[in-house]
C-alpha positions as CSV (number, residue, x, y, z in Angstrom):
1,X,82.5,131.5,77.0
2,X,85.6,130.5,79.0
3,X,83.3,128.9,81.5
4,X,84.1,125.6,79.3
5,X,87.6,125.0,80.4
6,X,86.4,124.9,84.1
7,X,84.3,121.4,83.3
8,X,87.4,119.6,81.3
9,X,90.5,117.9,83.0
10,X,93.3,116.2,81.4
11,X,94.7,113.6,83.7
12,X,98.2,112.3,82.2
13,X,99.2,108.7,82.7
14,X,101.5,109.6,86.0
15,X,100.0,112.7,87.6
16,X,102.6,115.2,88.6
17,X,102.0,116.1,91.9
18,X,103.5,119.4,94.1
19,X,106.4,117.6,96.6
20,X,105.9,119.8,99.1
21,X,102.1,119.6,99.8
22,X,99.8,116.5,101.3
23,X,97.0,115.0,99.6
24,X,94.6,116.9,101.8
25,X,96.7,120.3,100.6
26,X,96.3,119.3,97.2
27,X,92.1,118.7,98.1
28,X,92.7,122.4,99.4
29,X,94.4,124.3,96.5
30,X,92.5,122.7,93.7
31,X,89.1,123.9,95.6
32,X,90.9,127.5,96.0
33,X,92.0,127.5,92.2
34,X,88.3,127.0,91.2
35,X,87.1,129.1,93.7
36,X,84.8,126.5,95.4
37,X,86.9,126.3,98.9
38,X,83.5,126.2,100.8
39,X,82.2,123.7,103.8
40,X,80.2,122.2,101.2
41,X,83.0,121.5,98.9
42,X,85.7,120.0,101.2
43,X,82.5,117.6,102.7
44,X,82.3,116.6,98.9
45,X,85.9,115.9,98.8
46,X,86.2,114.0,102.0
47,X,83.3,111.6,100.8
48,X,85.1,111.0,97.3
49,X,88.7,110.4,99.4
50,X,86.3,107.4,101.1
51,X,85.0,106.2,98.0
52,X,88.2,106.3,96.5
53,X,89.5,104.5,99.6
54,X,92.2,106.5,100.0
55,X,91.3,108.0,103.3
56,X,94.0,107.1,105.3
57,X,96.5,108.7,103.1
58,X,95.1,111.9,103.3
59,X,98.3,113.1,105.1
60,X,100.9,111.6,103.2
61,X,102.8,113.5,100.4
62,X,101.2,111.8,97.2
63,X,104.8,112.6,95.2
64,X,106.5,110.6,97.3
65,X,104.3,108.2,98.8
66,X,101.8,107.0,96.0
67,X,102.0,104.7,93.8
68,X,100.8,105.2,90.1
69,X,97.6,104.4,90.9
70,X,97.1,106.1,93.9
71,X,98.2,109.2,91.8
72,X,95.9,108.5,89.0
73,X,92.9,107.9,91.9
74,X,94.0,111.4,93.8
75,X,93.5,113.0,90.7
76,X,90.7,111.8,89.7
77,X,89.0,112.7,92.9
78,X,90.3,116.3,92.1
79,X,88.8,116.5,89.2
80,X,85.6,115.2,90.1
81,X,85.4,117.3,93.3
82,X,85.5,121.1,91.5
83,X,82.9,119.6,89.0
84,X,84.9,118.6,86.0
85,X,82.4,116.6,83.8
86,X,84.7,115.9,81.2
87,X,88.0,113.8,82.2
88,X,90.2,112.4,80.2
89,X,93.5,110.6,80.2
90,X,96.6,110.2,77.7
């Protein structure tokens, strides 16, 4: 029954973001927290960062370093990488 709140994501209008961890970190924790840190899903994540062109910036601390929408992009590609079907914004 709780399954549900695994395929919704909120996304506020600025994301808050962890300081201390890089985009790829963030890739990394959200997989963990939704127990899908496999091969398979960090290869799903790397071909979203692409699409989401933000490839380069994998490195970077997003807190610091994005813009709004970069934020709102990372996130998104979060989301969409552990399988949330359901995203919505405020």
């Amino acid at each position: 029954m709780r399954d549900y709140r695994k395929l919704i994501a909120v996304i506020p209008e600025t994301p808050v973001l962890y300081e201390e961890l890089t985009f790829r970190e963030h890739i990394e924790l959200t997989a963990q927290a939704y127990q899908q840190d496999t091969p398979e899903t960090m290869h799903r994540a790397m071909e979203l960062v692409e699409q989401f062109r933000l490839t380069k910036q994998l490195d970077w601390f997003p807190a610091y370093f994005f813009q709004k929408g970069m934020k709102q992009k990372g996130t998104h590609c979060l989301c969409i990488n552990v399988g949330c079907s359901i995203i919505c914004g405020r």
